[in-house]
Backbone bond lengths (Angstrom), bond angles and torsions (degrees), N, CA, C in turn:
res aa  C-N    CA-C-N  psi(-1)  N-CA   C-N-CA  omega(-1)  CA-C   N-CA-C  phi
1 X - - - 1.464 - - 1.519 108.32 -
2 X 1.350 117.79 113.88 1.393 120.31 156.67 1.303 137.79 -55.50
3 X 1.276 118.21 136.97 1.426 112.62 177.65 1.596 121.77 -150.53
4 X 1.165 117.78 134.12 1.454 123.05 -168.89 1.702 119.47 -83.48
5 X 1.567 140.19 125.59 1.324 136.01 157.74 1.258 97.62 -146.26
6 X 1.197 93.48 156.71 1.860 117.32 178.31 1.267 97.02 64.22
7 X 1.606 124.52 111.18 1.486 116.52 165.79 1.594 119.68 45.91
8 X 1.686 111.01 -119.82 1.242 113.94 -166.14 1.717 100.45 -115.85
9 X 1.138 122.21 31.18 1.270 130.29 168.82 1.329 117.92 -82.79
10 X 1.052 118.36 120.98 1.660 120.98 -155.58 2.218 93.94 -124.41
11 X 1.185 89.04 150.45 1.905 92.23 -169.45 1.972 76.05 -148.67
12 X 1.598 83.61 160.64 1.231 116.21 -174.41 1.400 107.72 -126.12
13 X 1.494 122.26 111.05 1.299 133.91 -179.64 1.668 90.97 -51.67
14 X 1.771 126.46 132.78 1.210 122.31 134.59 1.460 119.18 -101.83
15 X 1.306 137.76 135.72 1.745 146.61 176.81 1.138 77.64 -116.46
16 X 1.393 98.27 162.06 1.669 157.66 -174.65 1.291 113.87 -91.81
17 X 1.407 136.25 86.61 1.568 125.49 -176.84 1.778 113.82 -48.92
18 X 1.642 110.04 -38.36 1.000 102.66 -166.89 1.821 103.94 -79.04
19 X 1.439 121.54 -21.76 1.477 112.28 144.38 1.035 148.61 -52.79
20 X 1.127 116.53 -46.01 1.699 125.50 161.48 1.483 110.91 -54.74
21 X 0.995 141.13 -28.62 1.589 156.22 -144.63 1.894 75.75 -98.17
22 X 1.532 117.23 -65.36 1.421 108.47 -151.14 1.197 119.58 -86.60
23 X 1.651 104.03 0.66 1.621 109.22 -172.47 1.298 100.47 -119.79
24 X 1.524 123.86 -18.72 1.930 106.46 -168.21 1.459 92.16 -121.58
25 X 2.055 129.88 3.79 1.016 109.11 -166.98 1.707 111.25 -117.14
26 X 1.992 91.45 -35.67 1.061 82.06 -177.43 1.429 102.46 -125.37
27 X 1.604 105.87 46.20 1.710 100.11 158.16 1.489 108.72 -161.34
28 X 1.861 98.58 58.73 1.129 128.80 -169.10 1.799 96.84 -62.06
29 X 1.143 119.23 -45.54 1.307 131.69 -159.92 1.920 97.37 -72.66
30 X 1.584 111.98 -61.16 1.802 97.69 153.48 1.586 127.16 -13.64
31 X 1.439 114.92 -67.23 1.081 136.83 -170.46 1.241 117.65 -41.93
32 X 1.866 96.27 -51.83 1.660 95.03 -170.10 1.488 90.30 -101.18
33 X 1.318 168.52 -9.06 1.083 154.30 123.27 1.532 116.69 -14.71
34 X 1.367 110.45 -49.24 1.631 113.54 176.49 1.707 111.46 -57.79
35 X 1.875 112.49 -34.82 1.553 94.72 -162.03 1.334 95.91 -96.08
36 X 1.730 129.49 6.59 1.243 115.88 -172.66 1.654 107.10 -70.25
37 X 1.065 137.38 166.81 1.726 150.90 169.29 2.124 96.84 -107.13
38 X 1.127 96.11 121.69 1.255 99.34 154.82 1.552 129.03 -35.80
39 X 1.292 109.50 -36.92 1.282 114.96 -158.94 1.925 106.50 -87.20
40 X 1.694 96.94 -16.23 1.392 122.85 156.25 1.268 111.24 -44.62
41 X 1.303 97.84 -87.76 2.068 108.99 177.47 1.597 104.09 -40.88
42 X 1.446 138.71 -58.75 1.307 129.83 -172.08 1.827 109.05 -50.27
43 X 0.978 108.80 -43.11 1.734 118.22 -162.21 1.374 88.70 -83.37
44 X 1.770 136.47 -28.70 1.466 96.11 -167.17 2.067 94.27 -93.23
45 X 1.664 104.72 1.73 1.599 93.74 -177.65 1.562 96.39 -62.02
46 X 1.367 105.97 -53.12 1.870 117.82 -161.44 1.798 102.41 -39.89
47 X 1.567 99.05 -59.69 1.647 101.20 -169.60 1.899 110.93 -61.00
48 X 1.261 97.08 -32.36 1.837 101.52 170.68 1.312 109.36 -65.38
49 X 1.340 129.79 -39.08 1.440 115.39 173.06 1.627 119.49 -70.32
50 X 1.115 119.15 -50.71 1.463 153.57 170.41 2.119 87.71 -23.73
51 X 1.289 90.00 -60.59 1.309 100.32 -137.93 1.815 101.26 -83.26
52 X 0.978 97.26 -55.21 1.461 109.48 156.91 1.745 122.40 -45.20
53 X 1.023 106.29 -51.21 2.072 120.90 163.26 1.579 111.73 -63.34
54 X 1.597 123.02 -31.50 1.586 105.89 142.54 1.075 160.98 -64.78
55 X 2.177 101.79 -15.31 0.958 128.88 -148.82 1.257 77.07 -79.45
56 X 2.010 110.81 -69.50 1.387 141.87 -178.60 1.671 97.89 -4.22
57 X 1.362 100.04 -82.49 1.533 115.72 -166.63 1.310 113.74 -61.25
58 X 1.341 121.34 -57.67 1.660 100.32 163.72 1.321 144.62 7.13
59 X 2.040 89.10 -73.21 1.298 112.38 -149.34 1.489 85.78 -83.00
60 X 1.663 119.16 -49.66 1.329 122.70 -178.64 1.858 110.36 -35.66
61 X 1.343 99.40 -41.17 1.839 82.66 -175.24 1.476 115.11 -91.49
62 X 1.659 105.09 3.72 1.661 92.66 -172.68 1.660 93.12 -96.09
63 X 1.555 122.86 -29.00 1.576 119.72 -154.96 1.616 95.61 -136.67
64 X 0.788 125.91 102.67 1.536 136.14 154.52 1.507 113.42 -22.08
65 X 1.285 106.02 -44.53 1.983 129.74 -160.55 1.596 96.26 -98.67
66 X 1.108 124.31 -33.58 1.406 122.22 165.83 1.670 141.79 -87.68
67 X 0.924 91.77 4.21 1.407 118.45 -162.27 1.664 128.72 -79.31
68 X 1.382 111.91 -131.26 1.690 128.73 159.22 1.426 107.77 -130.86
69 X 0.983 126.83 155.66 1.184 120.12 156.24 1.469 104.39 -124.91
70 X 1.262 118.52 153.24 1.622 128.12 179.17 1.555 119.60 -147.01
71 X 1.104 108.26 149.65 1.566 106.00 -171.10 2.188 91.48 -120.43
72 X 0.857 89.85 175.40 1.476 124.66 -165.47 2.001 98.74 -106.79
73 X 2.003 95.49 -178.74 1.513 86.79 -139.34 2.089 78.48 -80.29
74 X 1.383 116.92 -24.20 1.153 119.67 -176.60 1.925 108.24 -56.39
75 X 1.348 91.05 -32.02 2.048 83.77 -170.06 1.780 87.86 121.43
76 X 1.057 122.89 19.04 1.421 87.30 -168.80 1.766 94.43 -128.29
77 X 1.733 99.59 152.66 1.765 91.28 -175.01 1.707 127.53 -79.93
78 X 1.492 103.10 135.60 1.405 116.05 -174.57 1.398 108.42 -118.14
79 X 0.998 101.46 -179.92 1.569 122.45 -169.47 1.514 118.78 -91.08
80 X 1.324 96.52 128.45 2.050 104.18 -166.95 1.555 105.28 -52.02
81 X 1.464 135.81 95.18 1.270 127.27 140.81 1.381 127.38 -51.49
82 X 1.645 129.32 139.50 1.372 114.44 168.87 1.582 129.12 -37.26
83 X 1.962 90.24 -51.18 1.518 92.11 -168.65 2.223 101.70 -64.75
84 X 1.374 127.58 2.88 1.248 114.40 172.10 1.956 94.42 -99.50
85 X 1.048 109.36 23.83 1.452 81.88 166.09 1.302 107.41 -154.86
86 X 1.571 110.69 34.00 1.313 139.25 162.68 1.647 97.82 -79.89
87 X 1.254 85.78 -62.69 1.932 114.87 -172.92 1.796 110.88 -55.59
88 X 1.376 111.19 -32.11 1.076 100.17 154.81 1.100 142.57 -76.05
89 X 1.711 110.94 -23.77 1.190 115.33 171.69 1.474 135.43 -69.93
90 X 1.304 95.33 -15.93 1.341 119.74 173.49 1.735 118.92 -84.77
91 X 1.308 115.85 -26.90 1.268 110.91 167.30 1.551 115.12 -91.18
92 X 0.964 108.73 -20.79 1.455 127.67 -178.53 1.770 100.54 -75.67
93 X 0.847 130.92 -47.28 1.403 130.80 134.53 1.263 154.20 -23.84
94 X 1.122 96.38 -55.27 1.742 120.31 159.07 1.123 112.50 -66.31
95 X 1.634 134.55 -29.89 1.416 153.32 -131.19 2.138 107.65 28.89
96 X 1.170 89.70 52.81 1.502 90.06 175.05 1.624 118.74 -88.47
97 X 1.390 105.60 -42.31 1.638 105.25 -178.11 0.833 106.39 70.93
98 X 1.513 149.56 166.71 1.030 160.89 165.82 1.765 106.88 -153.54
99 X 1.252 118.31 -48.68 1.423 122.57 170.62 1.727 102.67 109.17
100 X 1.305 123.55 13.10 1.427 114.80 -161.42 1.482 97.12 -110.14
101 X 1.273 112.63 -12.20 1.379 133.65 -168.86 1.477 122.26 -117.17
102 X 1.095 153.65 54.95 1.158 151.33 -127.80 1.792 103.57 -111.50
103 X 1.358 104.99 159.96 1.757 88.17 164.60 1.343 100.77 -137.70
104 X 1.331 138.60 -175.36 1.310 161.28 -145.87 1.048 137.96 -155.20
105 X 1.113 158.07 154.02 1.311 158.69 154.99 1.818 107.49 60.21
106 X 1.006 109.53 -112.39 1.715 113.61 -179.59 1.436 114.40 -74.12
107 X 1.378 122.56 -24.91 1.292 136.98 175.90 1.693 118.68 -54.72
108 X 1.707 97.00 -53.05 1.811 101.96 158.89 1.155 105.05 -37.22
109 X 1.562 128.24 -61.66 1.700 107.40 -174.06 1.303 131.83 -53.11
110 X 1.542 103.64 -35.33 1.397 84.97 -160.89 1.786 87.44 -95.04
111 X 1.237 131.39 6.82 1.546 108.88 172.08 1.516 109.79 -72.23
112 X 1.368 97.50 -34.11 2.058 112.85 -178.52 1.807 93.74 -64.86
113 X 1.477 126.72 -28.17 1.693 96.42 -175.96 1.717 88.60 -103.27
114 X 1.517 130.73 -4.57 1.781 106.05 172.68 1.539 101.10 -67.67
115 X 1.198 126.44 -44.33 1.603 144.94 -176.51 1.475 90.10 -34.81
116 X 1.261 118.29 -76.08 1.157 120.47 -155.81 1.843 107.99 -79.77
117 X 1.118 136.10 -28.42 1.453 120.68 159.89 1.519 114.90 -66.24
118 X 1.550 106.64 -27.29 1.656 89.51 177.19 1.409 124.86 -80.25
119 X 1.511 107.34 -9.74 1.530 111.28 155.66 1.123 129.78 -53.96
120 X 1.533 109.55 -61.27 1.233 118.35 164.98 1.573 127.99 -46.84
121 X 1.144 121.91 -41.17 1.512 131.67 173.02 1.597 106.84 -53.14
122 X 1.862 111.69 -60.61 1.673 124.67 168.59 1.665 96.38 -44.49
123 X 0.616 104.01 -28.06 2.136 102.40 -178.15 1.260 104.19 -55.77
124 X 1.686 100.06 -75.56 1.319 106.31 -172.22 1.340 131.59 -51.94
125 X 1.787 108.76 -40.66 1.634 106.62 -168.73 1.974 90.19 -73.10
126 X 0.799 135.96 -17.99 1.547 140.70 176.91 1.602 92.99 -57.65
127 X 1.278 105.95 -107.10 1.625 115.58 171.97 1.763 112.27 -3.92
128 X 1.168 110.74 -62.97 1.433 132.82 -169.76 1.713 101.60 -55.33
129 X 0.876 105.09 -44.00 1.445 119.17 177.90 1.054 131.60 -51.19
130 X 1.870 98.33 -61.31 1.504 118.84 -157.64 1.300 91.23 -89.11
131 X 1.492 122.59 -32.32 1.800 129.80 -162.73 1.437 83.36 -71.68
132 X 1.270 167.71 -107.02 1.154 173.69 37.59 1.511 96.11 -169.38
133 X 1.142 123.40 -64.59 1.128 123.48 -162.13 1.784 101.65 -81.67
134 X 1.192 133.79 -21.35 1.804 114.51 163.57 1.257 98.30 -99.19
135 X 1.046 138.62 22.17 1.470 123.91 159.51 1.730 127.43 -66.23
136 X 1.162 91.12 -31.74 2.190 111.32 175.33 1.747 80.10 -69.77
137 X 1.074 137.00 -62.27 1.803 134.48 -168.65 1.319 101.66 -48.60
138 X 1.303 129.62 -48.35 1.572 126.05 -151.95 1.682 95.43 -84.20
139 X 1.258 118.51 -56.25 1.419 142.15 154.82 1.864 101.61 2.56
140 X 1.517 92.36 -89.03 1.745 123.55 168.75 1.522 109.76 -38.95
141 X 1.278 125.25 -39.97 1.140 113.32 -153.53 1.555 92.03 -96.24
142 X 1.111 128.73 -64.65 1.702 135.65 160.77 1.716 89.54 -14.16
143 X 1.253 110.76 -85.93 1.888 104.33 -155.59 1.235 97.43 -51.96
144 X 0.886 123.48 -24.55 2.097 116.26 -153.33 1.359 109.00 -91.89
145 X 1.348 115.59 -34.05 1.507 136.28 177.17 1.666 111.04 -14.93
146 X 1.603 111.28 109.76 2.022 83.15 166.01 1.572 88.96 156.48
147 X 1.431 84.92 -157.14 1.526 109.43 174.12 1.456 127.26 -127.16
148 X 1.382 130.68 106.61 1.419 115.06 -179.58 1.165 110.55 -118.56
149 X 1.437 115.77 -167.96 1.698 138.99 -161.31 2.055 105.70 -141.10
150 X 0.828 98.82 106.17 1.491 96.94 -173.63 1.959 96.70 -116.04
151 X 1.595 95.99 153.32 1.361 95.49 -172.15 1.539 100.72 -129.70
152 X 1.077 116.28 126.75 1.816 127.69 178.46 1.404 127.04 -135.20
153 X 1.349 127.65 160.01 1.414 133.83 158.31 1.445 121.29 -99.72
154 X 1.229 96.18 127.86 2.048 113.71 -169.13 1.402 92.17 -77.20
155 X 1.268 91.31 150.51 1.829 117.97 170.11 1.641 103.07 -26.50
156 X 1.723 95.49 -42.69 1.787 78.96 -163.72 2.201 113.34 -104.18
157 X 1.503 91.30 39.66 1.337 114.73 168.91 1.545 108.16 55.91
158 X 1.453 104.85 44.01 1.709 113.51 158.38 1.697 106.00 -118.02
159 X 1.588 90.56 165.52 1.603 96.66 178.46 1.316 109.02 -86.95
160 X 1.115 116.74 170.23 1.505 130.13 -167.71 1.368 109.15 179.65
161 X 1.842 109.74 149.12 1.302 100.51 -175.81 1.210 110.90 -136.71
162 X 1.125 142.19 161.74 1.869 139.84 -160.12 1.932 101.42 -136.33
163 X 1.107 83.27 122.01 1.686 97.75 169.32 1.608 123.28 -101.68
164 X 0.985 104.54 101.96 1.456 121.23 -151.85 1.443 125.93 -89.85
165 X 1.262 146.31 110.45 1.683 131.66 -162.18 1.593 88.94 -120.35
166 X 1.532 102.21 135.84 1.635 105.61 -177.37 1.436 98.59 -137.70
167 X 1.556 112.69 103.75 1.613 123.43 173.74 1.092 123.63 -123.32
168 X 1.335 157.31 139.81 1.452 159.34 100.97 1.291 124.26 -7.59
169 X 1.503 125.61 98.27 1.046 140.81 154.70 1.269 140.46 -44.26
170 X 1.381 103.53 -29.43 1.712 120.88 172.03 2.144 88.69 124.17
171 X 1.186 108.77 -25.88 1.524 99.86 -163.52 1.432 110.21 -106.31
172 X 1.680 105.04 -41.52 1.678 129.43 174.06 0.966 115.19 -124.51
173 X 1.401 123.46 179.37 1.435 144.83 158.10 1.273 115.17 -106.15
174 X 1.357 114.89 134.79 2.246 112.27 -176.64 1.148 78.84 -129.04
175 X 1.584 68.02 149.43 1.452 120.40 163.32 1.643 122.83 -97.34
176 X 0.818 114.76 59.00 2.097 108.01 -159.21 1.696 96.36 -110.65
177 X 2.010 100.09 149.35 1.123 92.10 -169.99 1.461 90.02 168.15
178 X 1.720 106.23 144.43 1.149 98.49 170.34 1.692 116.43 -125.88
179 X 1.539 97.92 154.42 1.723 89.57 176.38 1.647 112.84 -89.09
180 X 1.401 101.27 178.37 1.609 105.92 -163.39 1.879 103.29 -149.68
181 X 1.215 115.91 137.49 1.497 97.71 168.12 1.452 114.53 -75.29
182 X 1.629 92.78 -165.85 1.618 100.62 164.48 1.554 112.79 -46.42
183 X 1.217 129.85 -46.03 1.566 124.47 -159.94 1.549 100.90 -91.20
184 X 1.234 124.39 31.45 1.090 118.01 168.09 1.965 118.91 54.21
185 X 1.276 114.09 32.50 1.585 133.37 -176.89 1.713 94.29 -122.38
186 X 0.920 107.45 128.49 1.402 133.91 170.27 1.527 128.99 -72.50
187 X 1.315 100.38 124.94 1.594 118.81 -164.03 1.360 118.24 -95.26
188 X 1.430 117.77 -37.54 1.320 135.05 163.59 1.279 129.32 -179.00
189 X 1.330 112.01 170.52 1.544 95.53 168.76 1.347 127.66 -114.29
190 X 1.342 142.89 -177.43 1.566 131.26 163.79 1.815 99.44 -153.69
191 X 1.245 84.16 -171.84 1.648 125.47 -175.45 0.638 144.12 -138.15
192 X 1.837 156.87 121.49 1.372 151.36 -134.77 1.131 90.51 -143.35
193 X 1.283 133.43 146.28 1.673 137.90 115.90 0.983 117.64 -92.62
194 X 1.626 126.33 140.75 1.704 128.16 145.20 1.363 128.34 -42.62
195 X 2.003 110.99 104.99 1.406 96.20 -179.68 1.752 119.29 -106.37
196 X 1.417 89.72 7.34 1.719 112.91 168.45 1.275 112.46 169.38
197 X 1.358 115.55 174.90 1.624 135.13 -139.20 1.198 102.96 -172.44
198 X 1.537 111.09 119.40 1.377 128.74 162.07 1.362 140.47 -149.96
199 X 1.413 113.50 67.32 1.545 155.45 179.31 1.557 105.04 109.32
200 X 1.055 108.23 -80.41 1.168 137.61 162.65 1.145 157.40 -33.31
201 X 1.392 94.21 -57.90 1.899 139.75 -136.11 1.512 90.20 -125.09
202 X 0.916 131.02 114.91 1.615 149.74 141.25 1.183 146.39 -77.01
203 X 1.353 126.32 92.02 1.812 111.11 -178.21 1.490 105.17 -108.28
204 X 1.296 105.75 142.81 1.305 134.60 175.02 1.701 131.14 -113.07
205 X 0.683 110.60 136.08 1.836 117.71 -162.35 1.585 92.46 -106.00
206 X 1.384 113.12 100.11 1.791 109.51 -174.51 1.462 107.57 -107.30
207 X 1.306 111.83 162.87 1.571 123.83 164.02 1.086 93.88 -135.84
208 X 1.898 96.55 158.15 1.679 99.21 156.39 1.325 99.53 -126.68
209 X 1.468 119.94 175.39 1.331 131.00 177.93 1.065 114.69 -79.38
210 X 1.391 149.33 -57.60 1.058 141.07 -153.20 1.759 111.60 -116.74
211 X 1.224 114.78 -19.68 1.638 146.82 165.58 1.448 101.15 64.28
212 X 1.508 105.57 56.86 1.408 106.97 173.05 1.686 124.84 -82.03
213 X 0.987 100.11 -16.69 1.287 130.10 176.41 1.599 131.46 -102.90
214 X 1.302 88.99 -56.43 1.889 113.26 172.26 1.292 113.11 -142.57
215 X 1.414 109.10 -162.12 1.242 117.24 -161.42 1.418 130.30 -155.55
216 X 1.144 157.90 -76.66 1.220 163.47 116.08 1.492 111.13 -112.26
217 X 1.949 105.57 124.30 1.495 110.02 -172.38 1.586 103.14 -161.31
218 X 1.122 114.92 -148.62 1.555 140.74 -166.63 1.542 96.42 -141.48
219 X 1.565 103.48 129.35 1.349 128.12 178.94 1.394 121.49 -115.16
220 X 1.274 133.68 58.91 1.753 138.75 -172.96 1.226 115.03 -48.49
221 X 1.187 135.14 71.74 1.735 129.92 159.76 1.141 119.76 -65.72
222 X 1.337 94.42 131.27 1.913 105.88 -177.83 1.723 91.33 -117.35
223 X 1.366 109.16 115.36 1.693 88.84 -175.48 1.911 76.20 -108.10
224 X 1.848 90.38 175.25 1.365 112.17 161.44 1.319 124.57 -141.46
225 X 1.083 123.37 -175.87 1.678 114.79 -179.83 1.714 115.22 -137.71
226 X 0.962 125.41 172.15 1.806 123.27 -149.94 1.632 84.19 -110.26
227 X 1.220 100.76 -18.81 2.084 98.42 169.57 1.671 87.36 87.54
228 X 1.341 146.46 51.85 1.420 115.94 162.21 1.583 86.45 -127.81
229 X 1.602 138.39 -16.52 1.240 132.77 148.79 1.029 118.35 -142.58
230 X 1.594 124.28 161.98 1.675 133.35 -173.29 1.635 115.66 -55.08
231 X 1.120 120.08 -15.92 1.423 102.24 157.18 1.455 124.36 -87.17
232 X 1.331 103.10 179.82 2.040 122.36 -160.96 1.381 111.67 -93.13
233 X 1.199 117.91 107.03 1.145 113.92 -164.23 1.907 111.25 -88.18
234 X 1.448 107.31 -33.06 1.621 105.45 164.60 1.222 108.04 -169.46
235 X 1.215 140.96 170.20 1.582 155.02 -107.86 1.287 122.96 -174.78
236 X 0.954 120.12 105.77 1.960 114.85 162.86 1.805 102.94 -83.13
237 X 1.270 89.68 153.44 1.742 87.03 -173.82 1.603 101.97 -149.49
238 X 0.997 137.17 157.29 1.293 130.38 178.51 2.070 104.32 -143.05
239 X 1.062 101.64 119.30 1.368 116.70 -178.15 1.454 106.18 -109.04
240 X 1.710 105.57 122.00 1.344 123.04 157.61 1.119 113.55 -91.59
241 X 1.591 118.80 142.12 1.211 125.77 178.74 1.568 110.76 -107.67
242 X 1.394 118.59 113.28 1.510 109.24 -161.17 1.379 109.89 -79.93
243 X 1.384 140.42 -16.16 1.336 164.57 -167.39 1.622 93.88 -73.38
244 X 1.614 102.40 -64.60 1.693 101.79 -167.92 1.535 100.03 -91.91
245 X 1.355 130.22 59.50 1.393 124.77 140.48 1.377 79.69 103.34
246 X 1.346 137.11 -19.63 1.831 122.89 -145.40 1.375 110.21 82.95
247 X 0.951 112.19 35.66 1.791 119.22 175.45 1.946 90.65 -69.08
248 X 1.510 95.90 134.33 1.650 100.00 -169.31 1.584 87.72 -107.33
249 X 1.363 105.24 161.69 1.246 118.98 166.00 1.824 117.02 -144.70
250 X 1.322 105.78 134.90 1.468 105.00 -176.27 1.931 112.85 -82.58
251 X 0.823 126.12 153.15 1.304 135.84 -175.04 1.556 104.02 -146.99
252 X 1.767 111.64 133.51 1.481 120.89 147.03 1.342 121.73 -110.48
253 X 1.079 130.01 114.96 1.720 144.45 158.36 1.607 104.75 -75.51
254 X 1.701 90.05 139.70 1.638 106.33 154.29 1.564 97.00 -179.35
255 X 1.259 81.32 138.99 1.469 120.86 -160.23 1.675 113.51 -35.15
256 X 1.112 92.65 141.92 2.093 80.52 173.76 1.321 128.39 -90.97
257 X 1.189 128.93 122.73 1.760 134.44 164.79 1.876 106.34 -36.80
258 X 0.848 100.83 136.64 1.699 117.59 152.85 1.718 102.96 -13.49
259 X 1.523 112.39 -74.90 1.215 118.34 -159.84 1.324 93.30 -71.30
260 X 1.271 132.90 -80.15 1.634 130.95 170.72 1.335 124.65 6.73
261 X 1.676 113.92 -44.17 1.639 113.89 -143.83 1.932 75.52 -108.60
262 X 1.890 124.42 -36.18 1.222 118.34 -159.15 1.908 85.48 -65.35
263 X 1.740 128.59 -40.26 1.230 103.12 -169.63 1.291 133.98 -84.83
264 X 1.420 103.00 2.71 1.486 115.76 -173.39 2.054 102.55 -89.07
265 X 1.701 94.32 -32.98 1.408 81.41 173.84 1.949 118.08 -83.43
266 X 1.362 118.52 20.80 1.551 111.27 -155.87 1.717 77.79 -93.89
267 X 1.621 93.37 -169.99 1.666 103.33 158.62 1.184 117.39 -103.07
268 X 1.221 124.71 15.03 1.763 128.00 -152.44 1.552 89.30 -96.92
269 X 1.157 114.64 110.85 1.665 128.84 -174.14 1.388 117.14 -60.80
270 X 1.722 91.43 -38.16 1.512 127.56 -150.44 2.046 95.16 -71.67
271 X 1.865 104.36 -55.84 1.064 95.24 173.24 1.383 145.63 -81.42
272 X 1.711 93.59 -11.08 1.537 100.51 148.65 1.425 138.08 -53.08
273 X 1.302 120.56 -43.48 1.466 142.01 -176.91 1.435 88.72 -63.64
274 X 1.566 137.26 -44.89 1.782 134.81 -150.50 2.144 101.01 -88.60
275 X 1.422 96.86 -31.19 1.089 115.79 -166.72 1.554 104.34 -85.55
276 X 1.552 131.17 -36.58 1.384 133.54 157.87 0.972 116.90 -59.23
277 X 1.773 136.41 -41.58 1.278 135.63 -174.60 1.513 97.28 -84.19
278 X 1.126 128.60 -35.82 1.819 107.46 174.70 1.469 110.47 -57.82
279 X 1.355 124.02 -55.96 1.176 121.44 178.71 1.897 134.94 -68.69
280 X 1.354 84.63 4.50 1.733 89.26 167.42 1.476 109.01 -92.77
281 X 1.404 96.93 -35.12 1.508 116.27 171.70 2.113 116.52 -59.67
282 X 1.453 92.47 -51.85 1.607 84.20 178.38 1.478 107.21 -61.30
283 X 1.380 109.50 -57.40 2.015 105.29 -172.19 1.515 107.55 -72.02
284 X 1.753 136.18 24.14 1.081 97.75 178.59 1.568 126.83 -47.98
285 X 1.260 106.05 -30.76 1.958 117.17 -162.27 1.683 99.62 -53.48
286 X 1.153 86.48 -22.67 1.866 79.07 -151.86 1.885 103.85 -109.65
287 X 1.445 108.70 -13.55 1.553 113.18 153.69 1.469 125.83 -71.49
288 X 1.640 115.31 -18.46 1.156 125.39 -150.73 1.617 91.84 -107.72
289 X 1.504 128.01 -29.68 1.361 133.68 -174.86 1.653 92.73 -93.25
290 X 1.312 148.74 6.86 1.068 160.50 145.57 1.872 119.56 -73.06
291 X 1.521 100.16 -46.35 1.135 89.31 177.02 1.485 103.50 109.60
292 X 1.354 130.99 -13.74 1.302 144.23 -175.03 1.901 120.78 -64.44
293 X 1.676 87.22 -33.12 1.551 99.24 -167.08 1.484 97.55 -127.82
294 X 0.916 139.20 139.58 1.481 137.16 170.16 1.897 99.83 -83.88
């Protein structure tokens, strides 16, 4: 998937098969739980009662044998009013029963299929509920999905650049990735988890391995998107390092092309080093309104 930022700079969404597989395949039912609105589930209970409490009465005045039957406050049998087969529909719904209200003939059916959609409905506002709170996670992990290239200045005021893989596990979101100098030779590596999410806005709890660079901190991603689809196309981020006092550091991400992510993963040093210096070169505008590059 193509995608446009900065002028005529064009990037190529890469996803994760084994992500896509765990988020659009096998938690299809998440998905559409996430785009339902509450106010969805309320309106289709109303029209299920509604609709079902016409059926009731209908049938009650066309067929005696198909109908409701209802008794009165004595015990004795009366005649189907709407508002009594409103009332059934509503317990019949609830699966409460009461027994004062009974139905008959064709009516058993359809109380046995209201029974069973109003289960299903009690499902959803349940689900809807409880899902609520990893839904901002699933959200995050969909846009964030991929491979990027972020460009920064180290503590000791050189450039450097970090190749970044951001996936969902089913439990978290990482942050893993290693930085590299100018010559495309590798400085270290690290690791992020997601320790919250808010639309947007990302914090990450990082380590690195060898802490040549950094150390253990907090990683703030603010990603954004070029607006031509719902995922993030690149990110300013600012990482405190809690070790060095909270020494902050600014960072820009954007996403990696196909070719980008195949040379960042090779061993060929040579085309790493050619492939970092083009790209300090394409974003100067936007390292330099950062503050990254003089």
């Amino acid at each position: 998937m193509e995608q446009k930022h900065g002028g005529n700079k064009e990037f190529v969404v890469i996803t994760q098969p084994t992500l896509l597989q765990h988020m659009n395949i096998k938690r299809p039912v998440l998905t559409f739980i996430d785009r339902l609105k509450l106010r969805h589930l309320f309106f289709a209970a109303f029209l299920l009662t509604v609709v079902f409490a016409i059926s009731y009465f209908e049938i009650s005045l066309a067929n005696e044998k198909n109908g409701l039957k209802a008794i009165d406050l004595d015990g004795n049998p009366k005649s189907v009013e709407f508002s009594d087969a409103l009332y059934f529909s509503i317990v019949t719904e609830a699966t409460l029963g009461y027994g004062d209200i009974r139905p008959v003939g064709v009516s058993r059916l359809l109380a046995c299929l209201q029974v069973g959609l109003g289960l299903l409905l009690a499902g959803l506002f349940v689900a809807k509920i409880t899902s609520g709170r990893d839904r901002k996670m699933r959200i995050a992990s969909i846009n964030s999905a991929g491979y990027w290239l972020e460009i920064f200045k180290t503590p000791k005021n050189e450039m450097a650049v970090a190749f970044v893989k951001m996936y969902y596990d089913g439990d978290n979101l990482h942050y893993d990735g290693t930085n590299y100098n100018l010559f495309g030779i590798s400085i270290e590596d690290f690791t992020g988890t997601l320790i919250s999410v808010e639309n947007n806005i990302l914090t990450f709890y990082f380590s690195n391995v060898r802490n040549n660079l950094f150390n253990n901190g907090i990683s703030i991603v603010a990603f954004k998107s070029d607006g031509t689809t719902e995922k993030w196309d690149y990110y300013d981020a600012d990482l405190f390092d809690i070790v060095d006092n909270g020494r902050k550091t600014n960072f820009y991400g954007v996403r990696a092309n196909e070719e980008q992510a195949k040379i960042m993963l090779s061993t060929k040093t040579d085309r790493k080093k050619a492939l970092i210096e083009n790209i300090i070169q394409l974003w100067t505008n936007e390292l330099r309104e950062r503050n990254i590059i003089s």
